[in-house]
py3Dmol code that shows the C-alpha trace and the ligand (Angstrom):
import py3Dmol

protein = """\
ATOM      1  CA  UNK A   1      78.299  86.143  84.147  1.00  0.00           C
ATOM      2  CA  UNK A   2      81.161  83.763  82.790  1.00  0.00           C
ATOM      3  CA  UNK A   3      79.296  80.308  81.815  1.00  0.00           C
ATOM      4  CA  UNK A   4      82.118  78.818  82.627  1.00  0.00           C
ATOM      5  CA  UNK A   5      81.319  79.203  86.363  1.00  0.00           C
ATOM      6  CA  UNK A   6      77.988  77.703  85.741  1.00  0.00           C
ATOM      7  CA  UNK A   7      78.245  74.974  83.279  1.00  0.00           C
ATOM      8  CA  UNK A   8      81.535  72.911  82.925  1.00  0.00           C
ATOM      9  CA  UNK A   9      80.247  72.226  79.100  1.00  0.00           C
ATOM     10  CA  UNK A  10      77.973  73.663  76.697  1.00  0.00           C
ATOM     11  CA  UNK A  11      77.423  72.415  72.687  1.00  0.00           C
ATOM     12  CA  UNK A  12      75.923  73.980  70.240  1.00  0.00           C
ATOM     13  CA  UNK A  13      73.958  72.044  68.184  1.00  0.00           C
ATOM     14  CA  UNK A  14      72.740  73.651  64.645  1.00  0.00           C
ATOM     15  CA  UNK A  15      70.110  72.302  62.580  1.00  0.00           C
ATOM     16  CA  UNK A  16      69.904  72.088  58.559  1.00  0.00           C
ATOM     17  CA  UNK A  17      66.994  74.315  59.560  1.00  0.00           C
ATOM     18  CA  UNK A  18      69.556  77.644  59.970  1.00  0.00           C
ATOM     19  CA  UNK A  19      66.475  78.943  61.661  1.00  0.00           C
ATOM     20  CA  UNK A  20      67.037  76.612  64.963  1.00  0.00           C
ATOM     21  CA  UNK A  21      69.917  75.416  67.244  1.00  0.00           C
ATOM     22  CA  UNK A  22      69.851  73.509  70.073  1.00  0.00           C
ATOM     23  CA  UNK A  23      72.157  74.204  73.083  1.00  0.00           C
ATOM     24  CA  UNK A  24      73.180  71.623  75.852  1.00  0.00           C
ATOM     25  CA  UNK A  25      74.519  72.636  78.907  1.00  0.00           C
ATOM     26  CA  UNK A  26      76.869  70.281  81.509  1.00  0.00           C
ATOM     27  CA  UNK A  27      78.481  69.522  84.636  1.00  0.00           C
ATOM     28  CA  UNK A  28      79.133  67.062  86.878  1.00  0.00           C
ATOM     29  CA  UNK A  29      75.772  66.349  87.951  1.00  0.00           C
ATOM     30  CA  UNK A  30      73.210  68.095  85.910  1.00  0.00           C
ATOM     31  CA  UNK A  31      71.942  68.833  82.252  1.00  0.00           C
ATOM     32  CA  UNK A  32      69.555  71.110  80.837  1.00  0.00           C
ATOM     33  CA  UNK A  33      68.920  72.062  76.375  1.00  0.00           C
ATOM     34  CA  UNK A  34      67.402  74.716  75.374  1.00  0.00           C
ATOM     35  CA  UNK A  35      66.300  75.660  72.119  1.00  0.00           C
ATOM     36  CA  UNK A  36      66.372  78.660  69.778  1.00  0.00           C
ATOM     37  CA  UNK A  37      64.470  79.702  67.096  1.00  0.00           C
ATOM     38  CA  UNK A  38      64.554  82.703  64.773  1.00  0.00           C
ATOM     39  CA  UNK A  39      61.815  83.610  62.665  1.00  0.00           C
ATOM     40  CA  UNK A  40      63.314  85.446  59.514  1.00  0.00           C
ATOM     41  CA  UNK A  41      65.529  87.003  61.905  1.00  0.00           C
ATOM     42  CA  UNK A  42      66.381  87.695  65.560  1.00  0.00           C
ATOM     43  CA  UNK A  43      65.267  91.070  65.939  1.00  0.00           C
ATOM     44  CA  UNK A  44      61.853  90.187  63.963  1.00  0.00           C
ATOM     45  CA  UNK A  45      61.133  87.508  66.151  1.00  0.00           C
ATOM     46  CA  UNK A  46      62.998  85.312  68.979  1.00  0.00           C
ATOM     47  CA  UNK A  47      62.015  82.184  71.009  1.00  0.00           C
ATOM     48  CA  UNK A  48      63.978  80.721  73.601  1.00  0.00           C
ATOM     49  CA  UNK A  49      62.532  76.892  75.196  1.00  0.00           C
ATOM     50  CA  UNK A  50      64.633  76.807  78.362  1.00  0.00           C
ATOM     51  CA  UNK A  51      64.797  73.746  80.790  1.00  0.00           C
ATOM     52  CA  UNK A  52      63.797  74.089  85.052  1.00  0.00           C
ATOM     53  CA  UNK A  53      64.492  70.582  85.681  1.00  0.00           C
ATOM     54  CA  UNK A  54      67.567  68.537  85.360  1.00  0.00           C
ATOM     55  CA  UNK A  55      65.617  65.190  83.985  1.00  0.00           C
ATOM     56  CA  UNK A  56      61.806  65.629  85.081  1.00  0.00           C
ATOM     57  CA  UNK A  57      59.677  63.555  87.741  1.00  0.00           C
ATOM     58  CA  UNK A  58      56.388  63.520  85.626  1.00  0.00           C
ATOM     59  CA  UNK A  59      57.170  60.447  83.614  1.00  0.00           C
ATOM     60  CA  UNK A  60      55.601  61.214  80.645  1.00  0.00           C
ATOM     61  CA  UNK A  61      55.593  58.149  78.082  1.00  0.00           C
ATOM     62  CA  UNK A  62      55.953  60.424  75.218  1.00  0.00           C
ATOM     63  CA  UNK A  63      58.737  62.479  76.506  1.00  0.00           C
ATOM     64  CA  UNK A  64      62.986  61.797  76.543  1.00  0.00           C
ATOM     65  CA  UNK A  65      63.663  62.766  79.256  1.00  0.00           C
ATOM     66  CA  UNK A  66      60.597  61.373  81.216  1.00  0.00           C
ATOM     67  CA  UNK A  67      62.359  58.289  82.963  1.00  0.00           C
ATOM     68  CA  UNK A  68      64.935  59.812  84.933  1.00  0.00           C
ATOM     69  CA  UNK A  69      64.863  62.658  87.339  1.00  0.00           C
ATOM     70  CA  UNK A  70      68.195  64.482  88.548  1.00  0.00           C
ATOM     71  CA  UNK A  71      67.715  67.648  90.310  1.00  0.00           C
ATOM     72  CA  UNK A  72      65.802  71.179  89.820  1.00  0.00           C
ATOM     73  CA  UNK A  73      67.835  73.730  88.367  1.00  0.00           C
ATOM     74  CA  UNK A  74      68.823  76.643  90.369  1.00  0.00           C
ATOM     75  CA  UNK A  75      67.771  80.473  89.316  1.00  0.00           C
ATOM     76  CA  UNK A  76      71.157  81.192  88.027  1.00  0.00           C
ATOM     77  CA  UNK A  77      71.273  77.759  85.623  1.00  0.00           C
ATOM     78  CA  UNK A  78      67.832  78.936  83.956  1.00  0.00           C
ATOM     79  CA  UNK A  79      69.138  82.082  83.672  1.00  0.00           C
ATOM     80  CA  UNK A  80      72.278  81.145  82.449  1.00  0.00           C
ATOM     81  CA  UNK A  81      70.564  79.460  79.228  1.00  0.00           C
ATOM     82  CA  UNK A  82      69.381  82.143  77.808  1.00  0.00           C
ATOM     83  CA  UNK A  83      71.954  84.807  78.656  1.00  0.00           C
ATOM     84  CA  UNK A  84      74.204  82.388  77.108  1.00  0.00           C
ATOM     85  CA  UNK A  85      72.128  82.284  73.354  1.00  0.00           C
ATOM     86  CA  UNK A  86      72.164  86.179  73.865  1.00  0.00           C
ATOM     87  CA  UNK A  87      75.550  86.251  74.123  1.00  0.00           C
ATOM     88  CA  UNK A  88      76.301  83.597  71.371  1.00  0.00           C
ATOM     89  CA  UNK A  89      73.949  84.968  68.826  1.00  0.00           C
ATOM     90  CA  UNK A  90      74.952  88.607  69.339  1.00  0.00           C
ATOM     91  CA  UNK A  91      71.055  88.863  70.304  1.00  0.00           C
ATOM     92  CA  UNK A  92      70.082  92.870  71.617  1.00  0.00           C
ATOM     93  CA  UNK A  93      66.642  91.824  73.471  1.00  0.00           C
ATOM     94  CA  UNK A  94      65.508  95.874  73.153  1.00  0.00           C
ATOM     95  CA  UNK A  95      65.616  95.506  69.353  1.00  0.00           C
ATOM     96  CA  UNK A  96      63.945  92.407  69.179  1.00  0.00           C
ATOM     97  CA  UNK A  97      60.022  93.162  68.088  1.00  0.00           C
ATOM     98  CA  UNK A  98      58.835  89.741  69.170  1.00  0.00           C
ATOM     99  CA  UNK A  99      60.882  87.928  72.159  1.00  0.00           C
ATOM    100  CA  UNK A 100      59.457  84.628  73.762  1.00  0.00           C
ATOM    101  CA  UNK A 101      60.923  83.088  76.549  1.00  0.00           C
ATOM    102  CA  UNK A 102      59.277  79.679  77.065  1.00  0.00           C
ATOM    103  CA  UNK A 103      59.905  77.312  80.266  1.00  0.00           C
ATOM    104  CA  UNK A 104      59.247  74.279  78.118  1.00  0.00           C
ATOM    105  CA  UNK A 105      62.425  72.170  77.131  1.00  0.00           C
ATOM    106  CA  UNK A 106      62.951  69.900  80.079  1.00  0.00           C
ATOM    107  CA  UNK A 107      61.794  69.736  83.352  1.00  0.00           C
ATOM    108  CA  UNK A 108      57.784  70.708  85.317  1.00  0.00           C
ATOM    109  CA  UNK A 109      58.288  74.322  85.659  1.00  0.00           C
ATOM    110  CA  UNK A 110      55.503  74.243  88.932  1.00  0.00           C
ATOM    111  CA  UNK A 111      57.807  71.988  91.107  1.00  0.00           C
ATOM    112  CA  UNK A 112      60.692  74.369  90.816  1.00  0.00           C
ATOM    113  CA  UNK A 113      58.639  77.148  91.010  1.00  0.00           C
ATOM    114  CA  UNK A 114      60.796  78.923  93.114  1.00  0.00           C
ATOM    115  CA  UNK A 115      63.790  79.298  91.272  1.00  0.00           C
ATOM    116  CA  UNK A 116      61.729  80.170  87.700  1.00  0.00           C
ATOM    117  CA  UNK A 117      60.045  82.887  89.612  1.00  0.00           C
ATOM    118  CA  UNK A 118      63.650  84.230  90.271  1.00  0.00           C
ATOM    119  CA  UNK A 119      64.689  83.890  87.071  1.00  0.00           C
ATOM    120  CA  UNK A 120      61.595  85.412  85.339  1.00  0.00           C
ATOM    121  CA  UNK A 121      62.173  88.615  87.357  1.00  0.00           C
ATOM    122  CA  UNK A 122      65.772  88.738  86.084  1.00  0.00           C
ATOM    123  CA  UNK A 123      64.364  88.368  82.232  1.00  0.00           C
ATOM    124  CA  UNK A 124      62.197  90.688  82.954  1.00  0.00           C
ATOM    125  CA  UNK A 125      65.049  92.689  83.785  1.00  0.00           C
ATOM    126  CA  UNK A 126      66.878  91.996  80.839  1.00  0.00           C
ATOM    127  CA  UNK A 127      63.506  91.800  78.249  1.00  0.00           C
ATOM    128  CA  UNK A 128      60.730  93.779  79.774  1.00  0.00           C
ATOM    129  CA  UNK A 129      58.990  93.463  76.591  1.00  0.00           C
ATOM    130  CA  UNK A 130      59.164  89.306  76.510  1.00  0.00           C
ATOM    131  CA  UNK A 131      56.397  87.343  76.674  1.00  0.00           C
ATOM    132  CA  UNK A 132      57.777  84.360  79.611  1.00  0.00           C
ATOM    133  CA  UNK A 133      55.480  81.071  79.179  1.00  0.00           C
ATOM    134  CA  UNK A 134      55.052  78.661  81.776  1.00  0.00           C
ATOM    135  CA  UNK A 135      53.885  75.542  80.516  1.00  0.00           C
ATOM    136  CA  UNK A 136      52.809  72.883  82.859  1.00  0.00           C
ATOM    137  CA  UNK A 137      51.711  69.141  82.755  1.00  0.00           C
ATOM    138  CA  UNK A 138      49.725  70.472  85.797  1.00  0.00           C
ATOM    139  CA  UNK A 139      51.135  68.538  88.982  1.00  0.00           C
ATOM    140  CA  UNK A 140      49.357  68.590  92.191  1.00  0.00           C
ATOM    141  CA  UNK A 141      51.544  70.953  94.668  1.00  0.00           C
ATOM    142  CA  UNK A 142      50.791  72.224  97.779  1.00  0.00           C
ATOM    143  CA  UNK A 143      52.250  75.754  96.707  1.00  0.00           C
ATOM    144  CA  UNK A 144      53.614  75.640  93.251  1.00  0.00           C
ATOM    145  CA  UNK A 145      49.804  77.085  92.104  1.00  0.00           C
ATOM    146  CA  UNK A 146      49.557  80.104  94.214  1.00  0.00           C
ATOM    147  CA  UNK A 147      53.253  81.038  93.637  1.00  0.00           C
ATOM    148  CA  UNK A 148      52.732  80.286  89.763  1.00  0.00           C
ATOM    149  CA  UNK A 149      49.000  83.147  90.489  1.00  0.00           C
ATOM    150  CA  UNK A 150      51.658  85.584  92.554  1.00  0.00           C
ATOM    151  CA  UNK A 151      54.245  85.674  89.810  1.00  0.00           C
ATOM    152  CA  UNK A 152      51.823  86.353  86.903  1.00  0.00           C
ATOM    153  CA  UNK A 153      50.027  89.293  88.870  1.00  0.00           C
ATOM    154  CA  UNK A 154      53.246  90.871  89.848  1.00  0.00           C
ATOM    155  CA  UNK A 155      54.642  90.114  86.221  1.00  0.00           C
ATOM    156  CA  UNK A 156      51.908  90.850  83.444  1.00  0.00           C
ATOM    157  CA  UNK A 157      54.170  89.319  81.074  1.00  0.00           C
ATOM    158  CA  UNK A 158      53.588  85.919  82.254  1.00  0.00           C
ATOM    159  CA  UNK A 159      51.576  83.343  80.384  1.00  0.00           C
ATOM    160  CA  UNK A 160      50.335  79.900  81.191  1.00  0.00           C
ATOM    161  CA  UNK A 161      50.030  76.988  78.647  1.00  0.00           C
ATOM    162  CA  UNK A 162      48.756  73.252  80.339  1.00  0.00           C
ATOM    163  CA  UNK A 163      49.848  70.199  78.485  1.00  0.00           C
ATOM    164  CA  UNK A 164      46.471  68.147  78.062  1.00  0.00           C
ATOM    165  CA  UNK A 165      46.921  66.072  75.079  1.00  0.00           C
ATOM    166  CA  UNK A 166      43.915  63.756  75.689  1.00  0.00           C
ATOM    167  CA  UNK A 167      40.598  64.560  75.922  1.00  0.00           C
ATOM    168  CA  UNK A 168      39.786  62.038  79.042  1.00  0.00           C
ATOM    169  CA  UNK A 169      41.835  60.936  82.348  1.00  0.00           C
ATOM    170  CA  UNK A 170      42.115  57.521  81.594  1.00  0.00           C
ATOM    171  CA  UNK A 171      43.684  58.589  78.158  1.00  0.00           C
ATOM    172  CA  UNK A 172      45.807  61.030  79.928  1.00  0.00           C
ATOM    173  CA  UNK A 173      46.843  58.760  82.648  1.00  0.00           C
ATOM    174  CA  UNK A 174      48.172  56.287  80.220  1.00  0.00           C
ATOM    175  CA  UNK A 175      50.796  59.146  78.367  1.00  0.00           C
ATOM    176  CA  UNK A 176      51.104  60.813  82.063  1.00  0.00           C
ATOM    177  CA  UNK A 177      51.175  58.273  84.270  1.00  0.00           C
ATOM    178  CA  UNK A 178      52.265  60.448  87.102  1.00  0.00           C
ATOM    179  CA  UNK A 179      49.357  60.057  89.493  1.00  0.00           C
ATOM    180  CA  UNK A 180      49.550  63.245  91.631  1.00  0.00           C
ATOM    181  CA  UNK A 181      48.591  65.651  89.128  1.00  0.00           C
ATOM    182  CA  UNK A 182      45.383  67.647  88.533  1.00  0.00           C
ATOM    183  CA  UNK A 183      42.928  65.860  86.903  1.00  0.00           C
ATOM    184  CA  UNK A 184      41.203  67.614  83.510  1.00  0.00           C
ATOM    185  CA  UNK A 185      38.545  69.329  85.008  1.00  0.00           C
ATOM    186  CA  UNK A 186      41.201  70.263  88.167  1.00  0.00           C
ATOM    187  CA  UNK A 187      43.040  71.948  84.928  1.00  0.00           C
ATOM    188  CA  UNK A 188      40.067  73.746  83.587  1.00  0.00           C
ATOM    189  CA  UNK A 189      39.189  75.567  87.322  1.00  0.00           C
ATOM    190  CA  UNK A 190      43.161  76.106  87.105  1.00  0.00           C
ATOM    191  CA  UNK A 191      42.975  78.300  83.871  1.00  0.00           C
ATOM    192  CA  UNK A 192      39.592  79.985  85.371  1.00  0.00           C
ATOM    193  CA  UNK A 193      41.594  81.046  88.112  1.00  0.00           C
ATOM    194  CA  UNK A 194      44.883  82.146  86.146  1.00  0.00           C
ATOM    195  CA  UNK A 195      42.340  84.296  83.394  1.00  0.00           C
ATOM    196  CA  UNK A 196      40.155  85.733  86.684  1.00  0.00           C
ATOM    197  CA  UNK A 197      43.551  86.674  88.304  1.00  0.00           C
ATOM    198  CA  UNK A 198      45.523  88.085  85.571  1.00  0.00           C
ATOM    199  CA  UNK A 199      43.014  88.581  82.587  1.00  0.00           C
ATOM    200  CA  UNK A 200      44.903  86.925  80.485  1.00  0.00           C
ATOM    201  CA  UNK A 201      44.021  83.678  78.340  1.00  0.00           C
ATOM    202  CA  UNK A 202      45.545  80.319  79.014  1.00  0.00           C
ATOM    203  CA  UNK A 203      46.464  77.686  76.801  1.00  0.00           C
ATOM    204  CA  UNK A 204      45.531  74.209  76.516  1.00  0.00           C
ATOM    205  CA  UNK A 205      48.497  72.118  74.095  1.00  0.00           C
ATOM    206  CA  UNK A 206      47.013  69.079  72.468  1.00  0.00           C
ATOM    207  CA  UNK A 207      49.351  66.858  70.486  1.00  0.00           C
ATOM    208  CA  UNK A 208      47.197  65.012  68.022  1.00  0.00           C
ATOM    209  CA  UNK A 209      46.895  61.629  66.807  1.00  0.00           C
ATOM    210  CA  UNK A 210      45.012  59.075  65.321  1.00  0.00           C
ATOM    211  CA  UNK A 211      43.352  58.507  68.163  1.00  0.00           C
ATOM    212  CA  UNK A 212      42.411  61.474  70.057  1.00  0.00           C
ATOM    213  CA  UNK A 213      41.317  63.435  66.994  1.00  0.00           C
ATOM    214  CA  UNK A 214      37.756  62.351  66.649  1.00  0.00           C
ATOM    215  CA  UNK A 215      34.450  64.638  66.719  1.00  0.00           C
ATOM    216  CA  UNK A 216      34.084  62.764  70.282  1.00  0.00           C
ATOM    217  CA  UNK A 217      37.178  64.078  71.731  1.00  0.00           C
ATOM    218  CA  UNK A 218      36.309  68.095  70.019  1.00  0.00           C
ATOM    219  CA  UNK A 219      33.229  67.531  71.858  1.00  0.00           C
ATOM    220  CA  UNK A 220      34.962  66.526  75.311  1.00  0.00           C
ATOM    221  CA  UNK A 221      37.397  69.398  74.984  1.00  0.00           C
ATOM    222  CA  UNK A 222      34.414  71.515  74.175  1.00  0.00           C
ATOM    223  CA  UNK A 223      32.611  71.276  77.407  1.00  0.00           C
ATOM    224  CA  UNK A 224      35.919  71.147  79.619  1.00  0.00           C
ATOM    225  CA  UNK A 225      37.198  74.039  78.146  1.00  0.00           C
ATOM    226  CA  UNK A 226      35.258  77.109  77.458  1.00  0.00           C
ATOM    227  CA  UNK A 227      36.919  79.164  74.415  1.00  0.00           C
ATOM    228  CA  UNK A 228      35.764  82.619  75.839  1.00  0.00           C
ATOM    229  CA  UNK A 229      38.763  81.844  78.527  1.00  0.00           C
ATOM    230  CA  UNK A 230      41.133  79.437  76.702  1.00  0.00           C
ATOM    231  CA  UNK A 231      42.424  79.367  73.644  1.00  0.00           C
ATOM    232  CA  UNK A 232      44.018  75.887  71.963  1.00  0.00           C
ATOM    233  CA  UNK A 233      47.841  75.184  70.858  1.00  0.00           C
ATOM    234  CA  UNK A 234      47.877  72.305  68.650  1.00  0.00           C
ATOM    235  CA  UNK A 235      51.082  70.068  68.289  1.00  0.00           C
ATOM    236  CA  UNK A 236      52.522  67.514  66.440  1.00  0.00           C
ATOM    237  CA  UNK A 237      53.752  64.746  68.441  1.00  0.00           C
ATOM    238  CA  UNK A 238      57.329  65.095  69.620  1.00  0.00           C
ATOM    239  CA  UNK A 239      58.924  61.520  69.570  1.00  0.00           C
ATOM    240  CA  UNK A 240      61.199  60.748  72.120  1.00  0.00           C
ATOM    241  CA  UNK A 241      63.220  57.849  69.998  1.00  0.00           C
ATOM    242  CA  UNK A 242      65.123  59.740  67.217  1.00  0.00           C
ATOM    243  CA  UNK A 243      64.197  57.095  64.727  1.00  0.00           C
ATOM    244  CA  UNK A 244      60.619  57.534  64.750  1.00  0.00           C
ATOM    245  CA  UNK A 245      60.712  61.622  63.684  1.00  0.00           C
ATOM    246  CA  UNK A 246      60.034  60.951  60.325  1.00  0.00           C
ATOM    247  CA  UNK A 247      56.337  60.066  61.169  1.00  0.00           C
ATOM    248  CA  UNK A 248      56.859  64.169  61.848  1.00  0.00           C
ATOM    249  CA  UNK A 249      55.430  65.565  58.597  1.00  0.00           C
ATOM    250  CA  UNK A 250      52.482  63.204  57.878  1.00  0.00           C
ATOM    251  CA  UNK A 251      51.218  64.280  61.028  1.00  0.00           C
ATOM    252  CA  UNK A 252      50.845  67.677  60.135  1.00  0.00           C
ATOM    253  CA  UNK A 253      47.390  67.720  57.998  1.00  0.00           C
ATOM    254  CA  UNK A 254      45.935  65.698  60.334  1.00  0.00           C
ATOM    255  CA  UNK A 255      46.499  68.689  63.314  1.00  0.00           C
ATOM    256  CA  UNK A 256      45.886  71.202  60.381  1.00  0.00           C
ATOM    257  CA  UNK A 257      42.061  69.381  60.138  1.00  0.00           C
ATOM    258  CA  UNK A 258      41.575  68.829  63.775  1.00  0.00           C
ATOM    259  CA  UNK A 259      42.241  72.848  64.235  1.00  0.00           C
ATOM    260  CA  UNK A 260      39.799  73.122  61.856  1.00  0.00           C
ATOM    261  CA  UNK A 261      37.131  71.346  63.871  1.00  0.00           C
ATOM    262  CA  UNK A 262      38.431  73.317  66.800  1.00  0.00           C
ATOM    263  CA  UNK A 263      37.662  76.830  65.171  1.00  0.00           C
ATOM    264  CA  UNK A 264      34.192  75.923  64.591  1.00  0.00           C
ATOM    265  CA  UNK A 265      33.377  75.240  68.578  1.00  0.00           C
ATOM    266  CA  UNK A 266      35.044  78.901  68.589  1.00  0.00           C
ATOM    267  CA  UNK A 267      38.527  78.357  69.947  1.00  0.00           C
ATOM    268  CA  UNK A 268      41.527  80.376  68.519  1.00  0.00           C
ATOM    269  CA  UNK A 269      44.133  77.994  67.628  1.00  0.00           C
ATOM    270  CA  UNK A 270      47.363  77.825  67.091  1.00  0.00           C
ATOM    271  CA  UNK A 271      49.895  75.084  65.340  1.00  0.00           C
ATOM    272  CA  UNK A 272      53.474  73.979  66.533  1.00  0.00           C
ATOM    273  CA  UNK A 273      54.831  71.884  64.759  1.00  0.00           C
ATOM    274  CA  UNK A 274      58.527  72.220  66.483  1.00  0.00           C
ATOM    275  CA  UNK A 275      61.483  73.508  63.617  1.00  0.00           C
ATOM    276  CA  UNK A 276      64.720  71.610  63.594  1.00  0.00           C
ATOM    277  CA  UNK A 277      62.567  67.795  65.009  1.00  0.00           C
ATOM    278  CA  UNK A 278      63.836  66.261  62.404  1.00  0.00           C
ATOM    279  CA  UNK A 279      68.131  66.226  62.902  1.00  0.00           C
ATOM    280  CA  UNK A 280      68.714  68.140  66.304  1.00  0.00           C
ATOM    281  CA  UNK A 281      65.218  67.169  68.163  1.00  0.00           C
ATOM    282  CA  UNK A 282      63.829  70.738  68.226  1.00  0.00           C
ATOM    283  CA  UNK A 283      61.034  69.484  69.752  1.00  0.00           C
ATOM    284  CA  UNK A 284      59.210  69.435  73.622  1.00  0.00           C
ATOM    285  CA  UNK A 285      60.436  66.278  74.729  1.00  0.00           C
ATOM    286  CA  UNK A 286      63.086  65.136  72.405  1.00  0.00           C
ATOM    287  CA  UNK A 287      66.035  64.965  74.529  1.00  0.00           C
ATOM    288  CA  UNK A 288      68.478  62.759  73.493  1.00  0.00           C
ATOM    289  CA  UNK A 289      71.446  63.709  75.089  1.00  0.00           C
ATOM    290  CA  UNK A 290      69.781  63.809  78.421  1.00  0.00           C
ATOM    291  CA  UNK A 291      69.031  60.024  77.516  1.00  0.00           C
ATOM    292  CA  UNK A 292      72.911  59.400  77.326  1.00  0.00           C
ATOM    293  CA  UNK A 293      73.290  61.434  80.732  1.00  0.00           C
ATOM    294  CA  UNK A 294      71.067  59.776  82.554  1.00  0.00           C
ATOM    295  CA  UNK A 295      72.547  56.390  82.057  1.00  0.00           C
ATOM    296  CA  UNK A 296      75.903  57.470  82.992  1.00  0.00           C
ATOM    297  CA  UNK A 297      75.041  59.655  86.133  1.00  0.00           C
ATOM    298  CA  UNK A 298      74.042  57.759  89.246  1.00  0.00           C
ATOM    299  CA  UNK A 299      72.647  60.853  90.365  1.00  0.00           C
ATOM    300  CA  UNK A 300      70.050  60.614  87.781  1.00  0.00           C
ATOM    301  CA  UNK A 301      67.031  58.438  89.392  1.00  0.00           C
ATOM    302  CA  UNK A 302      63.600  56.949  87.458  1.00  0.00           C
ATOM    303  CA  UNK A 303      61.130  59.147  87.365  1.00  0.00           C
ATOM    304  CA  UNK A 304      58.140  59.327  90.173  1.00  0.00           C
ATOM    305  CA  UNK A 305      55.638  58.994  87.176  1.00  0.00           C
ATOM    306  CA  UNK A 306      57.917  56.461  85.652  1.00  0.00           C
ATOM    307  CA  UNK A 307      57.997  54.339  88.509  1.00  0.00           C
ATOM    308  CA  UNK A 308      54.116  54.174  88.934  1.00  0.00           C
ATOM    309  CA  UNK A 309      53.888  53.155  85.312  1.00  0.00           C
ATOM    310  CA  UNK A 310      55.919  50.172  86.236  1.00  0.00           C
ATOM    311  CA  UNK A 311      54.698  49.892  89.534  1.00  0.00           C
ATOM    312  CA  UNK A 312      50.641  49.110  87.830  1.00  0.00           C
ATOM    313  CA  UNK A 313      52.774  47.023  84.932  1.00  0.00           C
ATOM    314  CA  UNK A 314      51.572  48.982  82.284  1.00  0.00           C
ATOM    315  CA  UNK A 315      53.136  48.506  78.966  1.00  0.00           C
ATOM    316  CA  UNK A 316      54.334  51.867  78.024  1.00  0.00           C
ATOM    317  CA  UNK A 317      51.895  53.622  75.197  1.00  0.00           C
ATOM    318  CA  UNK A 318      53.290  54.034  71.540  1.00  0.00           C
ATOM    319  CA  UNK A 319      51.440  56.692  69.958  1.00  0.00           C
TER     320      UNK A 319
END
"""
ligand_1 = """\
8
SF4
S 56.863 66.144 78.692
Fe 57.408 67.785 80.109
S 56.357 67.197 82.042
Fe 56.408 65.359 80.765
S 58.248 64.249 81.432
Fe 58.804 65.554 79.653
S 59.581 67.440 80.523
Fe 58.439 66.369 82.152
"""
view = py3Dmol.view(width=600, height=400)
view.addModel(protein, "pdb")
view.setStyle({"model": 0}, {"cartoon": {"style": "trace"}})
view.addModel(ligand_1, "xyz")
view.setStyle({"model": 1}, {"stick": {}})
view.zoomTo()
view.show()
């Protein structure tokens, strides 16, 4: 595949981190970024955050690209993303010992559901061995769910992360103001299902903060969340303005000491705090250049989520 027959632009953005780049992809009227990360190197360990969504309906306060909403991307466009960092980076997926494939750059991976289920069979195809990672800010769908259940039995690769990041609806409503989506306990009956499906564990991600990091909110995720079936990503918080990513690095003992308190309720935890934030926004949510897009593309419309936060007048959450 020539990505010139998919994309009419791509850049190549490299980080002082030599360990990340960040790759945007363009035509007429979409965008998607990726991001990938090396971990020593390549053929030690690979992860790949692709895009599904040009833009993303959700809305999410935190999130760059969570005001506008373009289009879903097709099979071939998610595909071409990471064929096209193979390619680039001279990247053999057999010889690589750890290979992740994550649908978590831009865009809700359940309402195109469709086309990543394509394109997970084709990497598949390409990485049997790589571990492909939906994760979801859990929309309500009428058949995204059962599609999302089909894929991971027919592909036992497939794992499923939910982005919670509060540990009550209102809290959640406030950062995800997108009001058909599946409420917190909705979410934990969710991951029941995925883990009695596939036997696999899900993932909740919580980005913590000041304010949703107290023993009340360990205590909440506690009884939502049972740690014999889910285990607990912890992030810092991605920031969708570029000049706030210095706030990055003091954030990082705090989600060091809420793991902490995690561990001892008996989750497994893990940390992400996202390489390359700081100069080419490595980060879940931080993208920029879709920002500049979206203002200049009259294809690109508010959000759904973004236009019930106005809608209610509620002034937008700074965390
Ligand atoms: S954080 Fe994810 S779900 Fe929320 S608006 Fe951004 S891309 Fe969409």
């Amino acid at each position: 595949m020539n990505i010139k027959q998919t994309w009419s632009k791509v850049k190549e953005l490299k980080s002082s981190d030599s360990d990340v780049k960040k790759y945007i992809f363009e035509k007429d009227d979409a965008i998607a970024e990726a991001v990938l990360y090396k971990y020593g190197t390549f053929e030690s360990r690979t992860v790949m955050c692709i895009s599904t969504q040009t833009g993303c309906p959700m809305g999410c306060t935190f999130c760059g690209t969570g005001k506008f909403f373009g289009r879903n991307l097709t099979s071939l466009e998610i595909v071409s993303q990471v064929k096209h960092m193979i390619s680039e980076n001279d990247i053999e997926p057999s010889e690589v010992k750890k290979m992740q494939i994550m649908v978590m750059s831009m865009g809700e991976p359940i309402l195109n559901i469709q086309c990543v289920s394509d394109a997970f069979h084709i990497f598949n195809k390409i990485a049997p061995h790589a571990d492909l990672l939906i994760s979801s800010a859990a929309p309500k769908t009428d058949r995204g769910w059962s599609c999302l259940l089909e894929l991971a039995t027919l592909i036992p690769k497939v794992g499923l992360q939910f982005s919670v990041h509060e540990s009550t609806d209102a809290a959640r409503d406030q950062i995800m103001p997108m009001k058909a989506k599946l409420s917190l306990e909705e979410i934990a009956i969710m991951g029941i299902m995925f883990f009695k499906t596939t036997g696999r564990k899900p993932y909740f991600n919580y980005c913590v903060h000041g304010n949703n990091n107290s023993d009340d909110d360990v205590m909440r995720l506690r009884m939502l969340f049972d740690p014999r079936i889910w285990e607990a990503t912890l992030s810092v918080i991605c920031e969708a303005d570029e000049t706030m990513s210095d706030a990055v690095s003091s954030q990082v003992d705090m989600v060091i000491a809420f793991s902490g308190k995690l561990v001892e309720k008996g989750f497994n935890t893990r940390v992400f705090d996202p390489a390359g934030q700081d100069d080419i926004g490595g980060g879940c949510g931080q993208l920029w250049a879709v920002q500049e897009f979206a203002k200049n593309n009259v294809n690109f419309k508010q959000s759904s989520g973004n236009k019930i936060l106005c809608k209610t007048d509620l002034t937008e959450v700074k965390r």
